[in-house]
C-alpha positions as a Markdown table, in Angstrom:
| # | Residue | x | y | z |
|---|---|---|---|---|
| 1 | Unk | -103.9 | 33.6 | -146.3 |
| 2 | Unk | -102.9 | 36.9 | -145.4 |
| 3 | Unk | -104.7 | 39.0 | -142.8 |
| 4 | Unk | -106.8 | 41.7 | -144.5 |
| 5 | Unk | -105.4 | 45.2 | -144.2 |
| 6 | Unk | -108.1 | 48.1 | -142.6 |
| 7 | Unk | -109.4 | 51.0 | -144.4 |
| 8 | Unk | -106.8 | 53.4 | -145.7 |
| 9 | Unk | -107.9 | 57.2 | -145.8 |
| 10 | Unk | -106.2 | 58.4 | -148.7 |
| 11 | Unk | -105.0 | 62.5 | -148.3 |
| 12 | Unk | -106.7 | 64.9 | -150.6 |
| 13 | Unk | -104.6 | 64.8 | -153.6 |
| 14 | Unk | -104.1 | 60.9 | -153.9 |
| 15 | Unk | -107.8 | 60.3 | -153.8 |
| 16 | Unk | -108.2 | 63.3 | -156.1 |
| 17 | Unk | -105.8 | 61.2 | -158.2 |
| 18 | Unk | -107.4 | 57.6 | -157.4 |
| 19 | Unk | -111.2 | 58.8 | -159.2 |
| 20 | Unk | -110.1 | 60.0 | -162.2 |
| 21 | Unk | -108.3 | 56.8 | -163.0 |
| 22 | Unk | -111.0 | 54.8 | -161.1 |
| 23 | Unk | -113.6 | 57.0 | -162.8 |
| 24 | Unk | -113.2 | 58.6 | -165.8 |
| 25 | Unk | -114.7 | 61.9 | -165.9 |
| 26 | Unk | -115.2 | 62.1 | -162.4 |
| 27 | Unk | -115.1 | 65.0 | -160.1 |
| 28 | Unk | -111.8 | 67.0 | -160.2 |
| 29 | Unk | -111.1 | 68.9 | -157.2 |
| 30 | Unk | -109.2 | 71.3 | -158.6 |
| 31 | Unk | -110.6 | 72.2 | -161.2 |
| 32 | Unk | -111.7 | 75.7 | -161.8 |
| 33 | Unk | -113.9 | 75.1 | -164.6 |
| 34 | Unk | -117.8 | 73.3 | -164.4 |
| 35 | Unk | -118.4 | 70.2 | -164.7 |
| 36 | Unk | -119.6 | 68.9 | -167.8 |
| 37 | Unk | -123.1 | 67.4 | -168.4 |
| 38 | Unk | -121.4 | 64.2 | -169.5 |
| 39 | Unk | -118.5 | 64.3 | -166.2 |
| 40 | Unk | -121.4 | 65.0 | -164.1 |
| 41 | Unk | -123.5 | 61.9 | -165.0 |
| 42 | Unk | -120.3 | 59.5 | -164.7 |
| 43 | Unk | -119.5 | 61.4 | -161.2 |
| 44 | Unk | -118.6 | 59.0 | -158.6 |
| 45 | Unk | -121.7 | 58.2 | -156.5 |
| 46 | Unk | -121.8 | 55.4 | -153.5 |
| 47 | Unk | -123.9 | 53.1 | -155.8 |
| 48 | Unk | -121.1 | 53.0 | -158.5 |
| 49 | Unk | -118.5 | 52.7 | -155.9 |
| 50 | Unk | -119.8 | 50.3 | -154.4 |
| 51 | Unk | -120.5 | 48.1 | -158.3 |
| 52 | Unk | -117.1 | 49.2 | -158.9 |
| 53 | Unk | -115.7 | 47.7 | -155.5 |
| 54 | Unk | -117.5 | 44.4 | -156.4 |
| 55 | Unk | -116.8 | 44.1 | -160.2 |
| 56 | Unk | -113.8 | 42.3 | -162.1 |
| 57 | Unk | -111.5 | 45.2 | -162.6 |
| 58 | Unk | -108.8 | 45.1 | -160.0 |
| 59 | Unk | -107.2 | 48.4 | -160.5 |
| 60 | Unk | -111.0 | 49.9 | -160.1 |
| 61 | Unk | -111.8 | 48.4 | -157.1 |
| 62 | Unk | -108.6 | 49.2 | -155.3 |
| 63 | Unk | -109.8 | 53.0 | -156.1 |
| 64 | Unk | -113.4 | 52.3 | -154.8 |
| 65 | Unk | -111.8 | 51.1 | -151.6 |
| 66 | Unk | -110.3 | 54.3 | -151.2 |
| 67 | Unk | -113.6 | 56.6 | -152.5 |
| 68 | Unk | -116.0 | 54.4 | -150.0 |
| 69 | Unk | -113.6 | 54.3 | -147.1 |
| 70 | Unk | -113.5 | 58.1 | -147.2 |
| 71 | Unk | -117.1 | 58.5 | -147.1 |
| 72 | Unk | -118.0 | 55.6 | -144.4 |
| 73 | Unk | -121.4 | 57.3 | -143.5 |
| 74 | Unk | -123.0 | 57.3 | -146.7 |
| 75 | Unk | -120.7 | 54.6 | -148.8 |
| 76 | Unk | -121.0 | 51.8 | -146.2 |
| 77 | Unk | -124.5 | 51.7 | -146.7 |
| 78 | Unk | -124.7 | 51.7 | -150.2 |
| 79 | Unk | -122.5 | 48.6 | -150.2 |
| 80 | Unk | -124.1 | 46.9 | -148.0 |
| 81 | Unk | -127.6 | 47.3 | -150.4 |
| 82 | Unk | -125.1 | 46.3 | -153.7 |
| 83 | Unk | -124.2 | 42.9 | -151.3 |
| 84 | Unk | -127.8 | 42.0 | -150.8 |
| 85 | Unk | -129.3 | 43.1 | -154.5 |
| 86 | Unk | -129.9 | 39.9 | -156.6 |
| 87 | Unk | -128.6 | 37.9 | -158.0 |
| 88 | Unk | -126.0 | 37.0 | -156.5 |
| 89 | Unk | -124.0 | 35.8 | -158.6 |
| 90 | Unk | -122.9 | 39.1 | -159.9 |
| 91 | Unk | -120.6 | 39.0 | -157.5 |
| 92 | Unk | -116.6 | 38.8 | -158.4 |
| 93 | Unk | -115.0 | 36.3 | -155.9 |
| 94 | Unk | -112.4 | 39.1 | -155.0 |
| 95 | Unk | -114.9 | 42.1 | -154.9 |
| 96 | Unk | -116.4 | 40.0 | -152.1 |
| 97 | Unk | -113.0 | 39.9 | -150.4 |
| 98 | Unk | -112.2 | 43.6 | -150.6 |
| 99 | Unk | -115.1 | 44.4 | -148.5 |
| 100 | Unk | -113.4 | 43.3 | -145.4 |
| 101 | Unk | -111.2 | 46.6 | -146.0 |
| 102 | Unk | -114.9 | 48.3 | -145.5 |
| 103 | Unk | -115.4 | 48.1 | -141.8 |
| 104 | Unk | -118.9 | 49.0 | -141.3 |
| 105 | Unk | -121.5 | 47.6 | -139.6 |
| 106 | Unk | -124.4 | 47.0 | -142.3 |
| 107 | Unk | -121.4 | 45.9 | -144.4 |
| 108 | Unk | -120.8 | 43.2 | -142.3 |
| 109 | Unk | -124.4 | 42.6 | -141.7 |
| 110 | Unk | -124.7 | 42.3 | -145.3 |
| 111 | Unk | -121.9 | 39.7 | -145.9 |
| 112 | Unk | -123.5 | 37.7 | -142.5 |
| 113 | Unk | -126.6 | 37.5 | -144.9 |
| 114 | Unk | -124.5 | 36.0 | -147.3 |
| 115 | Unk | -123.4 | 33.5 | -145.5 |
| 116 | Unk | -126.4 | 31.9 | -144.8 |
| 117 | Unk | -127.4 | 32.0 | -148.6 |
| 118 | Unk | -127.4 | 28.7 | -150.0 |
| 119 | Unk | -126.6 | 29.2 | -153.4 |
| 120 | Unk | -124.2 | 32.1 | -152.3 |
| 121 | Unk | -120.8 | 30.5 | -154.0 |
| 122 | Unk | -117.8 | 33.1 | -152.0 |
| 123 | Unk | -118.5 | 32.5 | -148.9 |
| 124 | Unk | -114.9 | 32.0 | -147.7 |
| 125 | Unk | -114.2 | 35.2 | -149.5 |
| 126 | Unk | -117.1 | 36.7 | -146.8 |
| 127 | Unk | -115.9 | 34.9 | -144.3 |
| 128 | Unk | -112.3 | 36.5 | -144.4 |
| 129 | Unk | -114.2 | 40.0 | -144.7 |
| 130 | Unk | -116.0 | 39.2 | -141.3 |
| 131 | Unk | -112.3 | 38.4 | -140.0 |
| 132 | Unk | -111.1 | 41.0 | -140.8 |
| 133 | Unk | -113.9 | 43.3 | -139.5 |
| 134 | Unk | -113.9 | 41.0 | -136.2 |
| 135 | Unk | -117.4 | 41.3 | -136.6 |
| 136 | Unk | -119.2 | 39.5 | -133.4 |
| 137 | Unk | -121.9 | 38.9 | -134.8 |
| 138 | Unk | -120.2 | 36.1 | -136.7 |
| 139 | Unk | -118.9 | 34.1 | -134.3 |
| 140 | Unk | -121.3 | 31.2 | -134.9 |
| 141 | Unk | -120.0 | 31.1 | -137.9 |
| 142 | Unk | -116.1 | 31.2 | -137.5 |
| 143 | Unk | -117.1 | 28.5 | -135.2 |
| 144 | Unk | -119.1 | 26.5 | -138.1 |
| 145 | Unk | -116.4 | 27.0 | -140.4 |
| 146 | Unk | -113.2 | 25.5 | -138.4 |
| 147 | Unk | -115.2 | 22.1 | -140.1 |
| 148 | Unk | -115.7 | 23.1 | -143.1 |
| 149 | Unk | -115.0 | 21.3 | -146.3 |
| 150 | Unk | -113.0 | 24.5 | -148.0 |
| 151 | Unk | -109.4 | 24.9 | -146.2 |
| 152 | Unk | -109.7 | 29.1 | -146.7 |
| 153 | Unk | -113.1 | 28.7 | -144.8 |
| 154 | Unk | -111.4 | 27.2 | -142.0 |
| 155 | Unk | -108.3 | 29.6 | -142.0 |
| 156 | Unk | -110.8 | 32.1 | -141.8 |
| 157 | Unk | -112.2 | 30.4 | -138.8 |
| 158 | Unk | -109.0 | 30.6 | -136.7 |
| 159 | Unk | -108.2 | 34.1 | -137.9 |
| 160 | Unk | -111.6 | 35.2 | -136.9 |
| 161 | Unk | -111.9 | 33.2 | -133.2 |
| 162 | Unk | -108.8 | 35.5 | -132.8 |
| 163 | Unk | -110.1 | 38.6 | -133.8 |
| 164 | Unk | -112.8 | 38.4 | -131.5 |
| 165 | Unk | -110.2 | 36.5 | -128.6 |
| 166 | Unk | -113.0 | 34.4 | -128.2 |
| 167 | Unk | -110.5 | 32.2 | -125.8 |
| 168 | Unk | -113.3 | 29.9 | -125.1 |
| 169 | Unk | -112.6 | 28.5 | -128.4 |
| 170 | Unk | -109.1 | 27.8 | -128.3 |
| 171 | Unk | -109.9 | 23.7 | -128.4 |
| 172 | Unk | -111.1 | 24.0 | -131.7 |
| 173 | Unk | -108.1 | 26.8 | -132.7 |
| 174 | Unk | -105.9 | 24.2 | -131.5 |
| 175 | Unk | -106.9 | 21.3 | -133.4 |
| 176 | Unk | -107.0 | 23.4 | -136.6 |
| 177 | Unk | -102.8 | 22.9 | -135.7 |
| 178 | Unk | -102.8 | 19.5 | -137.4 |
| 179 | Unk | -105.3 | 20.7 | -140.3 |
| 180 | Unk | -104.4 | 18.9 | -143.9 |
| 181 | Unk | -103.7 | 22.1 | -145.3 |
| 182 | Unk | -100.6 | 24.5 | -144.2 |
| 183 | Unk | -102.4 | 27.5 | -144.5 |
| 184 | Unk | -104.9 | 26.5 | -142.2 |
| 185 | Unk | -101.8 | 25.0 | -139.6 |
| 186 | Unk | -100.5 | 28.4 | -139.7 |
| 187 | Unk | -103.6 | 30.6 | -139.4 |
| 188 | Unk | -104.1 | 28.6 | -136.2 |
| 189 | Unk | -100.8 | 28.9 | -135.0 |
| 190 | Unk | -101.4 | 32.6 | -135.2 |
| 191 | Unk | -104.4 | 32.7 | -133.2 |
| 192 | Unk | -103.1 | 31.0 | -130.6 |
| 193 | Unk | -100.2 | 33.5 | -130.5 |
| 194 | Unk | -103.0 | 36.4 | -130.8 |
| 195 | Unk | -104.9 | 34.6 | -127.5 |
| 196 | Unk | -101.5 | 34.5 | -125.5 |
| 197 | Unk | -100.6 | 30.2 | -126.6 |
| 198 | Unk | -97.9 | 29.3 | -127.9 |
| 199 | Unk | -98.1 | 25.7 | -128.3 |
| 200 | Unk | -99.2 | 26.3 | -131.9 |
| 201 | Unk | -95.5 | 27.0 | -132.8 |
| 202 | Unk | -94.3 | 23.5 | -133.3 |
| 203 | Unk | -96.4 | 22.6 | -136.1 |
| 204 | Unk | -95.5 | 25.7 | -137.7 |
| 205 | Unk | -91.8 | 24.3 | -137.9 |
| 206 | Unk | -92.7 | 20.9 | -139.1 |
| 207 | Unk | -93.6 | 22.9 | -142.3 |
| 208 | Unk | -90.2 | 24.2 | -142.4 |
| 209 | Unk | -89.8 | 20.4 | -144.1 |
| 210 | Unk | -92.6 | 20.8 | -146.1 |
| 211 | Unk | -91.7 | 19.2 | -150.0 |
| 212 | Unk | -94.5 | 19.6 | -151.6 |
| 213 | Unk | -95.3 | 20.5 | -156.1 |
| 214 | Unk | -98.6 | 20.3 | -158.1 |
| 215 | Unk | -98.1 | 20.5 | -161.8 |
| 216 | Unk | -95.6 | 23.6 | -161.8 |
| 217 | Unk | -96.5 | 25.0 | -158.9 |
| 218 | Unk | -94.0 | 24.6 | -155.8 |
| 219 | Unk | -97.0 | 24.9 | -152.8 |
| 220 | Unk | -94.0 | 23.2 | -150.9 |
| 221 | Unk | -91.9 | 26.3 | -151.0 |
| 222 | Unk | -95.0 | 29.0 | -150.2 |
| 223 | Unk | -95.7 | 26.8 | -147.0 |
| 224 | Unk | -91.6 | 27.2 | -145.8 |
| 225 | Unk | -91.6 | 30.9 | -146.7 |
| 226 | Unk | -94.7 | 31.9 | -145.0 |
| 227 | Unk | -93.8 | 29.7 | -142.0 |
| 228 | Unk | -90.6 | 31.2 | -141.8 |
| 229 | Unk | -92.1 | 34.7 | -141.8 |
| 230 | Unk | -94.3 | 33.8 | -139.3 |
| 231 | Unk | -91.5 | 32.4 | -136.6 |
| 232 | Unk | -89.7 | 35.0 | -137.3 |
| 233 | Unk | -91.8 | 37.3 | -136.0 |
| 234 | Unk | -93.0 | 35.1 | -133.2 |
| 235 | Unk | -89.3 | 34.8 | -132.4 |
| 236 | Unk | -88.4 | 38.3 | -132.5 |
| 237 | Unk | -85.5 | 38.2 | -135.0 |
| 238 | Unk | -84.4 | 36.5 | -138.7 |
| 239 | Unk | -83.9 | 33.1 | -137.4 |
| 240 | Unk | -85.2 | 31.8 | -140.8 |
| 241 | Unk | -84.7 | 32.9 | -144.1 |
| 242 | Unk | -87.2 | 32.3 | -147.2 |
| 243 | Unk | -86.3 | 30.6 | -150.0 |
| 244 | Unk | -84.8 | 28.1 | -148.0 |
| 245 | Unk | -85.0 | 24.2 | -148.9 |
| 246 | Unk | -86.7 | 21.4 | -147.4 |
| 247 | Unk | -85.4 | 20.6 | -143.6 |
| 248 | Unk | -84.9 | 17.1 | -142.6 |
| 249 | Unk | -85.5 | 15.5 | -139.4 |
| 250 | Unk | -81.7 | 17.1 | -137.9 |
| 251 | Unk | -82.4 | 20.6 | -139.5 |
| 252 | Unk | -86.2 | 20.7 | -137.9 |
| 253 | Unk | -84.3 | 19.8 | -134.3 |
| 254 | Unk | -82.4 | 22.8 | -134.7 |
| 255 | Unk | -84.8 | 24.6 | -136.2 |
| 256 | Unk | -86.8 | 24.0 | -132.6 |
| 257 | Unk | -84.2 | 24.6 | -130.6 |
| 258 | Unk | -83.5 | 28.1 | -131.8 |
| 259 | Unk | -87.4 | 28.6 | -131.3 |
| 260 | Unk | -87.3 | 27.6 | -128.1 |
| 261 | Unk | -84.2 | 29.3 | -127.2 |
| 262 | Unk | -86.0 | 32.6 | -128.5 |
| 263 | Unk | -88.8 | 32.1 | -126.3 |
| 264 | Unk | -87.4 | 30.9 | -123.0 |
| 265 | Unk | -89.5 | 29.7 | -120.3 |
| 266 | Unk | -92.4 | 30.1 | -122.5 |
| 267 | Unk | -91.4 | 27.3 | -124.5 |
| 268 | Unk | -90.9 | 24.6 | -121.9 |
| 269 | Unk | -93.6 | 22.4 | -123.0 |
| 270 | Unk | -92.7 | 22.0 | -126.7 |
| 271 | Unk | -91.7 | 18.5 | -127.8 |
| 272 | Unk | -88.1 | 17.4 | -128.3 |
| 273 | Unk | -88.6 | 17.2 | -131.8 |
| 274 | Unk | -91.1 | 17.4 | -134.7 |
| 275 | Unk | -91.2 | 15.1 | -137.7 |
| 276 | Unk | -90.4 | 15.7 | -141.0 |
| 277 | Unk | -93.4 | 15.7 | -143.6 |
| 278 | Unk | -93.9 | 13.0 | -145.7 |
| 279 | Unk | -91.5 | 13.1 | -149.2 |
| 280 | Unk | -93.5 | 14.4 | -152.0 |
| 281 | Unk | -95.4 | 12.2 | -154.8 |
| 282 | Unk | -92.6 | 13.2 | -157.3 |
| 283 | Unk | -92.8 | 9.7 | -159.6 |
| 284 | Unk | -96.5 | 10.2 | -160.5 |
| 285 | Unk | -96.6 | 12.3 | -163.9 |
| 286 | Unk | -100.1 | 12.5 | -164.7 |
| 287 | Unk | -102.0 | 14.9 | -162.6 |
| 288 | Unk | -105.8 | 16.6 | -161.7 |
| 289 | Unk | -106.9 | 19.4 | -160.1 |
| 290 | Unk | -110.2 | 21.2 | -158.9 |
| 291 | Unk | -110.7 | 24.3 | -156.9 |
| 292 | Unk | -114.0 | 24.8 | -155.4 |
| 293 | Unk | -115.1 | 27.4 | -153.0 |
| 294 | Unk | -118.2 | 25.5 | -152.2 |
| 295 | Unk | -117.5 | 22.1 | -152.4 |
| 296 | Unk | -113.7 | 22.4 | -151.1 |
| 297 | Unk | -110.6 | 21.2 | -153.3 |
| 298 | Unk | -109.8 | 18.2 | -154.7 |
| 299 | Unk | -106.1 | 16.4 | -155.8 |
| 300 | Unk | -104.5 | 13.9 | -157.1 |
| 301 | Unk | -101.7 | 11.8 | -159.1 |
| 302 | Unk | -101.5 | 9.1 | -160.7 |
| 303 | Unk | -99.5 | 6.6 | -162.9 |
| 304 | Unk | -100.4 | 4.2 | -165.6 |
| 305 | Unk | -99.3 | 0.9 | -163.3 |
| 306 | Unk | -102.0 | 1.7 | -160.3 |
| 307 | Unk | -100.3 | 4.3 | -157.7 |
| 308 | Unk | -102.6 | 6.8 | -157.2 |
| 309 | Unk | -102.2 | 9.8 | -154.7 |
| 310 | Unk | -105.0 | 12.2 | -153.2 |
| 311 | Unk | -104.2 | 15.7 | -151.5 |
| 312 | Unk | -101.9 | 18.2 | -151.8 |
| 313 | Unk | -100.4 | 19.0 | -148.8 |
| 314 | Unk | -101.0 | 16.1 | -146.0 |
| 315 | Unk | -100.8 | 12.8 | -149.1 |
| 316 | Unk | -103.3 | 10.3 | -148.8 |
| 317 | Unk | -101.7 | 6.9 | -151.0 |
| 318 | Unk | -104.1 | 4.4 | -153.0 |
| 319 | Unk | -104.2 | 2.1 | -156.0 |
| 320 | Unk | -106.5 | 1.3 | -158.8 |
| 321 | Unk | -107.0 | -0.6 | -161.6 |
| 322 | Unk | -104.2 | -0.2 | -164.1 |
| 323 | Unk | -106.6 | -0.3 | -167.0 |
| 324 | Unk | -108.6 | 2.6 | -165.7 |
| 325 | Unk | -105.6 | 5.1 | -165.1 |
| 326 | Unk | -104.1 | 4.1 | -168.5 |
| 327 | Unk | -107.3 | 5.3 | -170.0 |
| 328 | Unk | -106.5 | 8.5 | -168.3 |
| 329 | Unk | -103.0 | 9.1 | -168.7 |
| 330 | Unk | -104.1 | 9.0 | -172.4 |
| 331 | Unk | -106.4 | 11.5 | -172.3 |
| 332 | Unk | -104.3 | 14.0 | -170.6 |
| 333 | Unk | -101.7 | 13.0 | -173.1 |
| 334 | Unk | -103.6 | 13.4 | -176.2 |
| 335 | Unk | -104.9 | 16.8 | -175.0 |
| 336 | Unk | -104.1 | 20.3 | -176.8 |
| 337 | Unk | -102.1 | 22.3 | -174.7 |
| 338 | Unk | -101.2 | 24.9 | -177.2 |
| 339 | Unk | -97.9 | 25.8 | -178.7 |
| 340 | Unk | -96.4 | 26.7 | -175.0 |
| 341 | Unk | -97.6 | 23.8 | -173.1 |
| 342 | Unk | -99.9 | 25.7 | -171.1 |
| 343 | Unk | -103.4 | 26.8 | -172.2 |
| 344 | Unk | -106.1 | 28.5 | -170.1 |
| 345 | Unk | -109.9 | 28.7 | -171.3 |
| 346 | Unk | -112.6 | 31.0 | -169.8 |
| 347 | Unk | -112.5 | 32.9 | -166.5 |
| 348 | Unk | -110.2 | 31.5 | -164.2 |
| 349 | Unk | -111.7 | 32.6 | -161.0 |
| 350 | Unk | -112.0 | 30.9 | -157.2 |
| 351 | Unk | -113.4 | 27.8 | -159.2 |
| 352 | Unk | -111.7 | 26.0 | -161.7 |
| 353 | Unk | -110.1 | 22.6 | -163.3 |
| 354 | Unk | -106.6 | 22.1 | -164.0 |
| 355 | Unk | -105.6 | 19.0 | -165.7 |
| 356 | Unk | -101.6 | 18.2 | -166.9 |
| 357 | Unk | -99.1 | 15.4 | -167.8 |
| 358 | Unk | -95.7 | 15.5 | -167.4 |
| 359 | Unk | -94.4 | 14.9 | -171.1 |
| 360 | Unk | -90.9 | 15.2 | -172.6 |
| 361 | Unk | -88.9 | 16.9 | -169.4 |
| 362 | Unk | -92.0 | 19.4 | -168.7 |
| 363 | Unk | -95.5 | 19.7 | -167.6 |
| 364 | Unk | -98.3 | 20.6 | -170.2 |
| 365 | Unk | -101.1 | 21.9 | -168.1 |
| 366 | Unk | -104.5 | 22.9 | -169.3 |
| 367 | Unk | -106.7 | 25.0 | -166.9 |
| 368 | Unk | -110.3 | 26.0 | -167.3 |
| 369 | Unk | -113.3 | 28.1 | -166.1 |
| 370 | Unk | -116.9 | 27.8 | -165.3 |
| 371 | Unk | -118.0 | 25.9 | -168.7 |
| 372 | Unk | -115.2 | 26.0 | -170.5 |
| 373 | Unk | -114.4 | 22.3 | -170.0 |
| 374 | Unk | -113.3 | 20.4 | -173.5 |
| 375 | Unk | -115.5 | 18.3 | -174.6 |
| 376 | Unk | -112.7 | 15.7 | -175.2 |
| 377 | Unk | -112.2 | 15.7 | -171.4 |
| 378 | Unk | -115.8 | 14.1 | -170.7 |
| 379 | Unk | -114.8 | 10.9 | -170.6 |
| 380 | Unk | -111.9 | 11.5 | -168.7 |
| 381 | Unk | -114.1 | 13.2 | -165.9 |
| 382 | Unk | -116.4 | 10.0 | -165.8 |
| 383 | Unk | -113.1 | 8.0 | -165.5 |
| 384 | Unk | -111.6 | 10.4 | -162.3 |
| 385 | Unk | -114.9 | 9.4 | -160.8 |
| 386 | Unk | -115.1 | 6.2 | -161.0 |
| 387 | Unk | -111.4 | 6.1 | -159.5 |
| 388 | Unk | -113.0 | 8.1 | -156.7 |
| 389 | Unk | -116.1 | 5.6 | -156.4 |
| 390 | Unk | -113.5 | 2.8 | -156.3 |
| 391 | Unk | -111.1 | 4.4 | -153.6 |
| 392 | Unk | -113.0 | 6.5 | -151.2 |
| 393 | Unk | -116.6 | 5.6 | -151.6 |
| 394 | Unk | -119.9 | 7.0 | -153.6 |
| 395 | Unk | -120.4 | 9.7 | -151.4 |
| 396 | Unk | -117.1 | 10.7 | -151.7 |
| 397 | Unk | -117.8 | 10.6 | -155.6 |
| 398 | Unk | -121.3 | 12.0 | -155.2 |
| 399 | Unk | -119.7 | 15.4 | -153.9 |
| 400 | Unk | -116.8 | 15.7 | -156.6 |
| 401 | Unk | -119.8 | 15.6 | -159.3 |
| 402 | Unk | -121.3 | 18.6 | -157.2 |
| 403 | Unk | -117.5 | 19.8 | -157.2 |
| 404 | Unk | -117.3 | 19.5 | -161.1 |
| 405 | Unk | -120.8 | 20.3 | -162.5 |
| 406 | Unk | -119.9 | 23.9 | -162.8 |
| 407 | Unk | -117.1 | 23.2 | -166.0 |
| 408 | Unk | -119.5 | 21.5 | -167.8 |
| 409 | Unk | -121.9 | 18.5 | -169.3 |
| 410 | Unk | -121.0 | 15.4 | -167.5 |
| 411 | Unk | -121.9 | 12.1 | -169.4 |
């Protein structure tokens, strides 16, 4: 995840610019004539920047951002009430986000609140807002958070130790290195290099091997490029270049030697080498995805002769009973994935299903929003937990129905 940029004051005649397309009929500065009764009631006012900010329309909150940051001393506030008015679900996942542009102190009071609410669902989103406000009031919870189920929770958790350089929690930083999930592994990294370490910088060129696609999606290739970036920078120079392709075992050893080189002294306790990542899951053509910002995300492959695979990034191998992922691989077959292979249904927002089976050279992928789930899939759902039951346990399959129960009826 990417480090949340400050407030922006915008000159005169952008922000002049930014209400009338944020607002229509707002306030023109220079305009020579009155307002309008009409202009005048749709003025921009801290309440509706602040519903603006937290709304659905991206292009409108980027332009409350700009009319709140500009007017700290009365917008903050105003936020701050919008955060805490029920119900809270109102709430758009990425309005949520935005806030952490808003450095204020009720604001982040507000999203602290939050927090603590138990049926709040964005709390990683307010979690990265309270990083980016390196808000100290929060530390107890970055500190909660480096355990969390929900990877961007615990990215948020090393991002924010580091914004406070709260060095007496470099322990748990550090072990965040060898998290499951490359983002985390390289938020970590970073806050070690933000507190002064940088033993963090090893794991971050492991990554560089990283091989890694879900459905269409090469999460292989976004963990390189952003690693790359990252050394880059550490390193002072263009060592690595994105876009690059999986390193092996001989191209991660000189891919650590040129770090080290870089570095000097600095570097004298890295290892000799790092080891490549496992190779990807690539025979397994039937697949199942779900996001969840509350209950954390949840992977996996599988075939019709009993290989199944959990995770995304870090793989996790199992079978299962032939029979029972036949019945699957059916399903996703049989499924209507529209006339370009790819179908989405409903708002597809932090939370969501994706579902797909590699047919015919290509993947046909359906993905879905909070209750939008087919009703043909509801058998399918009772099989992918009782392959979960069988392979990791009913509590494990106890959480995924919390996990799922947004999408839909379960049987």
């Amino acid at each position: 995840m990417t480090p949340g940029a400050g407030p922006r004051l915008a000159s005169l005649p952008l922000l002049a610019a930014l209400l009338a397309a944020a607002f229509p009929a707002a306030v023109r500065a220079q305009e020579t004539r009155p307002a309008t009764a009409a202009e005048t009631r749709a003025a921009p006012t801290p309440e509706s920047a602040a519903e603006a900010l937290l709304g659905d329309r991206i292009a409108t909150r980027r332009q409350a951002s700009e009319w709140i940051a500009a007017r700290l001393d009365v917008a903050g506030p105003a936020l701050a009430k919008a955060l805490l008015a029920p119900p809270v679900a109102r709430f758009s996942f990425d309005g949520v986000r935005a806030t952490g542009a808003v450095r204020h102190r009720e604001v982040s009071e507000a999203l602290l609140a939050l927090l603590r609410k138990p049926d709040f669902r964005w709390k990683p989103q307010a979690l990265e807002a309270l990083a980016d406000h390196a808000y100290a009031r929060a530390e107890p919870e970055f500190v909660a958070a480096a355990n969390a189920s929900v990877w961007r929770m615990r990215a948020a958790a090393a991002r924010g130790l580091a914004a406070l350089k709260a060095t007496r929690h470099e322990t748990l930083v550090r072990a965040l290195c060898d998290d499951e999930e490359a983002p985390v592994r390289l938020e970590a990294a970073k806050a070690l290099w933000t507190l002064g370490h940088v033993d963090g910088l090893p794991y971050v060129v492991r990554d560089l091997s990283l091989d890694r696609k879900f459905f269409d999606v090469d999460v292989g290739a976004q963990a390189r490029d952003a690693a790359a970036a990252f050394l880059n920078e550490a390193c002072g120079g263009t060592l690595f270049a994105a876009g690059s392709p999986p390193l092996d075992l001989a191209g991660l050893r000189a891919a650590l030697d040129q770090v080290k080189t870089a570095l000097g002294a600095r570097a004298a306790t890295f290892p000799l080498l790092v080891p490549p990542h496992d190779p990807d899951a690539t025979g397994l053509r039937c697949g199942y995805e779900v996001r969840s910002c509350v209950e954390g995300d949840f992977y996996v492959r599988f075939d019709a002769e009993g290989a199944v695979m959990f995770g995304r990034d870090r793989l996790y191998p199992a079978t299962a009973a032939p029979e029972l992922l036949l019945r699957m691989k059916t399903a996703l077959e049989a499924l209507d994935y529209g006339p370009r292979k790819k179908r989405f249904l409903g708002n597809i927002a932090c939370d969501f299903e994706r579902v797909g089976a590699f047919v015919d050279g290509g993947w046909r992928i359906l993905v879905f929003g909070d209750g939008k789930r087919p009703p043909e899939l509801a058998a399918f759902e009772a099989d992918v937990l009782e392959l979960i039951r069988a392979t990791q346990g009913p509590a494990a399959a106890d959480v995924h129905r919390r996990r799922i129960r947004p999408f839909g009826e379960l049987p």
